[in-house]
Structure formats: C-alpha cells, structure tokens
N, C-alpha and C positions, 0 to 999 in steps of 0.2 A: 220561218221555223223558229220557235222560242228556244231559246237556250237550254241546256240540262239541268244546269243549276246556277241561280243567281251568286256570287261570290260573296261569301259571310260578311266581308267587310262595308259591302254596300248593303246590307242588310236593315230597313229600317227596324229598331230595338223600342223605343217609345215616342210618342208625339206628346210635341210641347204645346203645339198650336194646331187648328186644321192645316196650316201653311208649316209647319214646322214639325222635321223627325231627328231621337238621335242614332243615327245608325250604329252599325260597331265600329265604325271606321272610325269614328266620333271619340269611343269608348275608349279603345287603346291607342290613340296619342296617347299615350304616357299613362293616362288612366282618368279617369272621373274623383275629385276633388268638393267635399262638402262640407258646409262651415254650418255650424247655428248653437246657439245658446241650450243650454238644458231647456227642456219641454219647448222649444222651438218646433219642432215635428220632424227635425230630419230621418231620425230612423224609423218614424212609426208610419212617414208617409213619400219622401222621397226617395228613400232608401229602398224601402220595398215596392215602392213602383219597377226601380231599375231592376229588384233582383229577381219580380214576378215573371218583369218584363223580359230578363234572361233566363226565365225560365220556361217561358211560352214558346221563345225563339229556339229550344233547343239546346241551349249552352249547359256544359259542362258548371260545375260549380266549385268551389271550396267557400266556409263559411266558418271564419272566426268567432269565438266565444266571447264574450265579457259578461256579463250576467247573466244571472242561474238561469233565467228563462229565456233567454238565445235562441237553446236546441230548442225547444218545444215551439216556438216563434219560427224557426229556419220550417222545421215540418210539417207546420201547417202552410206556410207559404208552397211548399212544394205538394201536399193534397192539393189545395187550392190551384193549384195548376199542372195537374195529372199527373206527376212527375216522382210521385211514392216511390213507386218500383226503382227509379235510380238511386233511393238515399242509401248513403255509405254513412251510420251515426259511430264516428271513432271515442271511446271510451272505455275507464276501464270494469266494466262489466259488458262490452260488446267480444270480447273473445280475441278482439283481433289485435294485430301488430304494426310498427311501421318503423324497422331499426334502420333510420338514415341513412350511416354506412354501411350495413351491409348491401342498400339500395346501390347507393356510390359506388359499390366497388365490385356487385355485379353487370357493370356496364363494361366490364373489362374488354371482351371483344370489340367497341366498339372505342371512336376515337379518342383519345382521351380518359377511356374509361381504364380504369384501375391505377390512376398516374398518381404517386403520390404526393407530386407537388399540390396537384388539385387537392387532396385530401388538407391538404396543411390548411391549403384557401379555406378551406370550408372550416376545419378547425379553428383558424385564426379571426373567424369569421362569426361564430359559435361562443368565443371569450369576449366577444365584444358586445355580445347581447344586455341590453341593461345599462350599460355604460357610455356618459356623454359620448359621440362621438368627435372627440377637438382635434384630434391628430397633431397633438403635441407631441414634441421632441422626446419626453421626456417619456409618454405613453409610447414611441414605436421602438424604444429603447427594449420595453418586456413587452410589446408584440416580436421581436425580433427574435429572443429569447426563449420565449415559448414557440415559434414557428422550430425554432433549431430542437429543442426538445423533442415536438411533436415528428421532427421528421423522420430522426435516427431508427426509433422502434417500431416507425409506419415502415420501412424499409425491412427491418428485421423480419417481421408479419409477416411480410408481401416474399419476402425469400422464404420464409419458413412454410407456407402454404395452409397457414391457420388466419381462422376466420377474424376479418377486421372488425375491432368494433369498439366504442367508451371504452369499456370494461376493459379487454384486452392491451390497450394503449396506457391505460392508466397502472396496469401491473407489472406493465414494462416498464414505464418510468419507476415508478417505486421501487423497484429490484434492480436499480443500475447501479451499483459499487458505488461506498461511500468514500472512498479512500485509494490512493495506487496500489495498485497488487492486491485488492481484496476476489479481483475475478480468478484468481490462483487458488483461493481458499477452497476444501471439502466442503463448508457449510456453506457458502454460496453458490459451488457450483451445483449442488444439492436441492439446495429450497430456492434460489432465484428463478423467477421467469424468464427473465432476460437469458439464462443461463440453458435455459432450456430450448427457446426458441434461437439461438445458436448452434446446438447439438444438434435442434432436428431441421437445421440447413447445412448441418456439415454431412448429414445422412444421407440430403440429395444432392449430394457434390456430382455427382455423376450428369443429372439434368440441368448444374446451373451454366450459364453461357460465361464468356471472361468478363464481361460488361458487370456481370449480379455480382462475382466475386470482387470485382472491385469496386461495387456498393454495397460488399459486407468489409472489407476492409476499412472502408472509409466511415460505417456506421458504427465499426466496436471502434475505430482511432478515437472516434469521439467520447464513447460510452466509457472506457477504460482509462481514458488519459487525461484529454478535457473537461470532462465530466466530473469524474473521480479526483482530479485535482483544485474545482474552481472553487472560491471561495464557501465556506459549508450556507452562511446566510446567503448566501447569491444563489445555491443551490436548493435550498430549503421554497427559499421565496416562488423561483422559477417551478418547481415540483408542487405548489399548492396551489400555485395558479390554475395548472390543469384539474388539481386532485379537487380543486372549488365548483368546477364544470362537474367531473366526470362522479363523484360522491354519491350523488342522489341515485345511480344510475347500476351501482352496485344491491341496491335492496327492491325487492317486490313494491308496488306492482308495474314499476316504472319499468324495472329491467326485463321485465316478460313484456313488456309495451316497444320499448324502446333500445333493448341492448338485446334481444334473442338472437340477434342472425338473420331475423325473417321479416317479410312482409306479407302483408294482406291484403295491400292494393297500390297503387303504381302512380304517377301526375299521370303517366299517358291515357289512363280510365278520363281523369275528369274531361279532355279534351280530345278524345278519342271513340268513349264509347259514351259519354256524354252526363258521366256517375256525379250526384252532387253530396260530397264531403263535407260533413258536418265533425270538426273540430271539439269533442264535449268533454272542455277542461275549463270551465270557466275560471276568471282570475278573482273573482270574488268567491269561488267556492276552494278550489286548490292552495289558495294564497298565490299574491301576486309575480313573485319573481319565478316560483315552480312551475305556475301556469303561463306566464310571461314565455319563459325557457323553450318549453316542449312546443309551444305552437308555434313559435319564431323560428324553431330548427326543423319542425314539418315544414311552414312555408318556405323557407330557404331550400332543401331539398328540392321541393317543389318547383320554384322558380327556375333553380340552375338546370334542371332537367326541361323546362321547357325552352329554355333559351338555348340547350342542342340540338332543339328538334324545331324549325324556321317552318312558320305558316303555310302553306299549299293548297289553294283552292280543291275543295273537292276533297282531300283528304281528312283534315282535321274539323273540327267540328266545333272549335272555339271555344272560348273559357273564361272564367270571372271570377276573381280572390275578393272576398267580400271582407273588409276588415273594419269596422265600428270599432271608434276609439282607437284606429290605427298607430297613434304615438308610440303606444305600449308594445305595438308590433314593430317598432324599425329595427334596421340591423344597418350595418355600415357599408353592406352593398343596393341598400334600398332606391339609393339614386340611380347605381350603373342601372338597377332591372328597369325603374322608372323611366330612363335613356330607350332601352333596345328593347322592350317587352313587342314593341306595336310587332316585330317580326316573328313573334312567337304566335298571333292571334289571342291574348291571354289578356283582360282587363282589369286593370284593379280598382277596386271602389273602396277610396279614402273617407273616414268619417271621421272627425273633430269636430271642437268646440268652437276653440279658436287657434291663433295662429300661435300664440306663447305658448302651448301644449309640445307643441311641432321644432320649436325655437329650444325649449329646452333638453330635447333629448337628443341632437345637435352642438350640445355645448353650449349654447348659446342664450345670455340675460334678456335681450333683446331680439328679434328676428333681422338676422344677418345672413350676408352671401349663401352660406351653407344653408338656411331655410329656405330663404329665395331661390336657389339652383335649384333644388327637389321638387317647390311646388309650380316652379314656372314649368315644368316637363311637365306637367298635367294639363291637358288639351281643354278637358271640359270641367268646368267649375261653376258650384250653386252655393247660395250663400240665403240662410231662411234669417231669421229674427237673430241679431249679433249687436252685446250690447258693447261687445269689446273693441275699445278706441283701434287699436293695432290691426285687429282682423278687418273693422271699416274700411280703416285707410287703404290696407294690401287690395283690397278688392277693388275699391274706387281709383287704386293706383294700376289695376292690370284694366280696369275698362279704359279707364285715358283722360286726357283733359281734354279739351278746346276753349278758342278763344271766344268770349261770350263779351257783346255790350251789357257794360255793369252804369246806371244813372246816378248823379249826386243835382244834390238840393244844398241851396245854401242863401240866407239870408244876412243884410248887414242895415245899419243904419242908427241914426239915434234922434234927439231931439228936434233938433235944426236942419240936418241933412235927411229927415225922413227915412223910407226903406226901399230896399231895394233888392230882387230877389235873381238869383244866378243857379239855372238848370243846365249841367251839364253830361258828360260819359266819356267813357272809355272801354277799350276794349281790355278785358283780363282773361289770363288762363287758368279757368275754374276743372274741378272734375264735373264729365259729362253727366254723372249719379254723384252726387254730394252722399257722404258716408251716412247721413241722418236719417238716408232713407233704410236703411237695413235697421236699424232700430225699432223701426216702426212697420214692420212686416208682419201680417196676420198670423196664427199660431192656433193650432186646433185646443177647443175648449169643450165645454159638455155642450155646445149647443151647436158649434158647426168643425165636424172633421176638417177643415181644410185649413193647408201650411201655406202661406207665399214665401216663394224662394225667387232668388235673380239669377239668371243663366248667362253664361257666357261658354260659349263655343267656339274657341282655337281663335277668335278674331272674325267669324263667318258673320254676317250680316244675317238677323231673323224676318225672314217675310211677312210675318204677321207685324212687327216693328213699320213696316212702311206706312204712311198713310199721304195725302195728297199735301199738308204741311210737313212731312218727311218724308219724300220717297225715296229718300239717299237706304232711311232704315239705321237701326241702330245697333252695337254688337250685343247688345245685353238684350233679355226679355225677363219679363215678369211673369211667375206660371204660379199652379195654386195645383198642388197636390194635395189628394186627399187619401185617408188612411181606409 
C-alpha cells in the first residue's frame, strides 16, 4: 500500500541533472545561497527556476521587493504556474494591513504570546535594522538603554489593557516626566499619556493579580525617578533613538498599513494555506531605508512566528522567503533563523552579488567570522558568472582542495658542459575548481537564454558528476538554467 502522503521534505523541488534533484530537504538546511555578477542571470533564470519550481510544488511564498518591476515579475511567475488565486499583492493601494505588533501581541493565549520581554526582542531587533551589525561594547551600551526604555511602557500597555503598537509606545516614552516631581503636576497629569495609561490601570485594580502590581510599581520606580532624573542628554539621546524608528509610523499611509491595530493576513496563510505574498514596497521606489524598514519588520514578524510553530508532516504545507539582493534585508537575528529555520519547513532564497555586499552590513571591511558563520548555515549554494576576487575564493574555499601532482621542467648548461634537461613533480594542495572558473561562466545574451552556475549541495556527491575516470564524483556540478 503507498503511503498517504510523501513528506514535503523528501519532496523533489527542481532537477539539476536527469540523475540529480533538489528536494526541500535540500532547501532548508539553512536556505539556498546565490552569488553572480550583474547581468550574470541569477534572477532572471536560477532564481525563478527555484521559485516556479516552489510554486508548482505547492509551497506557500513570501516575495521581497527591490525594483519597480519585482511585483509585476513575482505575478507572472505565479500565472505561469496556476497559482493566481493564492497572490496576497501587499501595498499601499491594496487596502490592506499588517501592524506587527499588534500580530505579536495577539498570540497572547498562546506560549509566549503577549510577554513583553519578547516584545523588547523584537523592538531591539527593529533598531537594528540598517545598521552594521559589530556588537561592539560601545553599541550594546544604547541597545541596553533603549531595551530598558522600551520595556517600562510595554508594561504600562499590557496593564492598562490598551492596544499595543509603534505609535502607542512612542507616546508613552515622549510623556515620561522630565524632571523629579513633574508626575505631581495638573498639566502632566492632564495632557500626559503615560499619565493616563496609569489612571486607567489604577481603574482596574480590582482584576490586577499582586504579580501586575508589582510590575506597576516597578515600571513608574523607573519612569518617575530614574527616568526623570538621568542626565537630560542621556535622556534626550535614549528618547530619539526610539522616536528615529517609530516617526514615520505616526502619519498616513504607513500608520493605516502598519500601526492600525490590525491585520489582513497572518505567516500561518503562507505555510498553511499555501498564500504567496508579495511585498510591494520597492527600495528603489519608496527610498531605501523606508522601504528597507517595513519589509525587514514584515519579514521578521514572519520568521519569529514561524519558528513557534516546528514542521509536522502532513500538517504544514511548507514555505519560501524569496529575498533578491538579500544584504538590504538582514537584521541581527538573521543568523539564529539561518540556524533553526530547517524546523520550521520554511526556505530562504538568498540572492547577492558578491560576498562584500554580505561582509558589510556585518560590520565588516573584509569577509570575516561573522559573514562566514551566516553563509556556511546555508546548505545549498550557486555561484553563475563572479568576477569578484573574494566571492571566487569563498566558493573554491567551501568546495575544498586536494592534493594534485603539479610537473616542472628545467634546463641547465653552457658552452663546454652542454645541456642537460631535469622533469620533475610534486604533489600540491590546489582547490579542486580554481576560482578562474566562475569568471568564465556563460550568462544569457540575445542569442541564447541560458546562465551556467556551480552547485554545491551540503557536501552530497552529484551523480551525474561520476564518470568511469571519476566514479568517486564530485561535490560541485555545473548546470545551465535558462530564463
């Protein structure tokens, strides 16, 4: 008797060779990884191999913006593979909404959900967007800062029984006393928010437990005393930190998108009922850091919501974060998802140039630890036409060397002693693909669609790679996608 259903993960997704498939199992080690040059052909023919190819299979989708014509590109791919009916196009002339936290913080029934330490994470996680990630001393000094900020009047909120959100968080910082004894005043107690969302938790004293009272105690010790007393530029600083995030978030059409209270659709649609989200904020039309912002905090959203809910044959229905020019997308939890996504069923497809793209939004002048720790958790890696010395190397350094007989020639002699001629060798440790070869990788022109890229696959041996002078087989293949 055949089984009911094959498990997503053994799923073959696309073939490399007749002998050669990548399943999803393939997909989410860590995610799929792809390097090439402008007009290389990585997105116009590897790219949408994979994402037709999860589109055919059924997968759920999300699908990042960078140039104007993306969305229109994401939905034809998804006609072209009957998949219309699923597109969710988020924009602001599509009506709809997606306020993060108020996502985050209707999970509250559920473990974890409504905690506001998570919220800080996610805040603190929010400020980081955009900015190297070096995790210097001196940076976690005002992430420390801004976490203690963000916590006191996520607390107030959560007692007062009003709705969490940017907006909300950012009014309460700004109305926190400037001075000791200013919470005593009529006109603060009057026009402050902070002032008010204390009233209306002294009003349900009746339903709050001892626990909430003594995390109101503990939230105004800070707001009134700590607060009110610390240096006014240290105060100032810490207060525009936030108000630098949450600004945009205060006017149309961002705050009806992004700060209503509400949502329009869920991460459980994309990997559940199999809805493909299209992102339509491009960073070339919004400007880059606005459009940078709001995709980086949808994906995040997204992720952490998928890594509560662990894989289960048969229930979930699998998933693909498509990010082209990915650099612009990191966040400073991009490694941990890159770690634990495979147990989510959820795949990401990195796209870059080269690897100094990757290296500097890292912190980093050169590609170090921190680049390397991120792109080695990526199982499966393609590399099309790369004329960039670094990205070479990194690729010819994850395929491997071995040792290779290298020959020399050498001649000596002169007048009287005549010549005399000396062939020898030795064995050297070369890479088994010398970097020259990605230089020289075909690239679609007006005369023939098709890209050569180099695969490599977690280290698996390609079968079509064997031949009777190698039947050991090689970990790399050569493959020619075409647009």
């Amino acid at each position: 008797m055949s089984p009911r259903y094959v498990d997503l993960l053994d799923r073959p997704i696309l073939a490399l060779s007749k002998d050669d498939d990548v399943t999803f199992r393939d997909m989410v080690q860590g995610g799929v990884l792809i390097f090439g040059d402008s007009s290389s052909g990585k997105s116009s023919t590897s790219l949408k191999q994979f994402i037709c190819a999860g589109m055919r299979a059924g997968l759920g989708m999300v699908c990042h913006t960078i140039k104007p014509e993306d969305t229109q590109t994401y939905i034809r791919y998804a006609r072209e593979c009957g998949r219309e009916a699923d597109l969710i196009v988020f924009n602001e002339k599509s009506n709809l909404s997606f306020d993060c936290l108020a996502y985050e913080w209707s999970r509250e029934e559920t473990r974890g959900g409504g905690d506001v330490e998570s919220i800080v994470d996610y805040f603190d996680t929010l400020l980081s967007i955009g900015k190297p990630h070096s995790g210097s001393g001196e940076n976690r000094f005002w992430d420390f800062a801004a976490q203690q900020a963000m916590r006191h009047p996520t607390h107030l909120i959560k007692l007062a029984g009003e709705p969490l959100s940017i907006v909300n968080v950012h009014r309460a910082i700004s109305s926190f006393p400037n001075y000791l004894g200013e919470q005593e005043s009529e006109a603060w107690m009057n026009e402050s928010y902070t002032a008010s969302l204390i009233n209306a938790i002294r009003e349900r004293k009746a339903s709050l437990t001892e626990e909430e009272w003594q995390n109101l105690d503990a939230a105004t010790a800070f707001i009134f005393f700590r607060w009110a007393s610390m240096d006014e530029r240290l105060r100032s600083s810490i207060a525009m930190t936030f108000a630098g995030l949450s600004d945009k978030f205060l006017f149309h059409p961002l705050k009806r998108m992004f700060a209503s209270g509400t949502f329009s659709f869920r991460p459980e649609q994309i990997t559940h009922e199999k809805k493909l989200l299209i992102l339509d904020f491009p960073l070339n039309e919004y400007g880059r850091e606005t459009a940078r912002f709001i995709q980086t905090m949808v994906k995040l959203t997204f992720q952490r919501a998928w890594l509560r809910h662990p894989y289960v044959p048969g229930c979930c229905n699998g998933g693909m974060l498509v990010q082209d020019e990915f650099q612009m997308l990191l966040h400073k939890q991009e490694n941990y998802w890159a770690q634990t996504a495979r147990s989510s069923g959820v795949a990401s497809l990195y796209i870059t140039q080269n690897i100094l793209n990757v290296a500097e939004e890292f912190g980093e002048t050169q590609p170090g630890s921190k680049t390397r720790a991120f792109l080695n958790n990526l199982g499966l890696k393609l590399i099309h036409r790369s004329t960039c010395p670094d990205t070479g190397a990194y690729f010819a350094d994850v395929l491997g060397k071995r040792y290779r007989p290298v020959g020399n020639f050498g001649t000596t002699g002169g007048h009287e002693s005549g010549h005399s001629v000396s062939v020898g060798g030795s064995l050297q440790l070369t890479h088994v693909l010398d970097p020259i070869n990605f230089t020289l990788l075909a690239r679609p022109n007006g005369t023939s669609p098709l890209a050569a890229a180099y695969c490599y696959r977690g280290g698996d041996i390609f079968n079509a790679s064997r031949t009777e002078k190698n039947p050991e087989g090689d970990q790399f293949l050569k493959v020619y996608f075409s647009r």
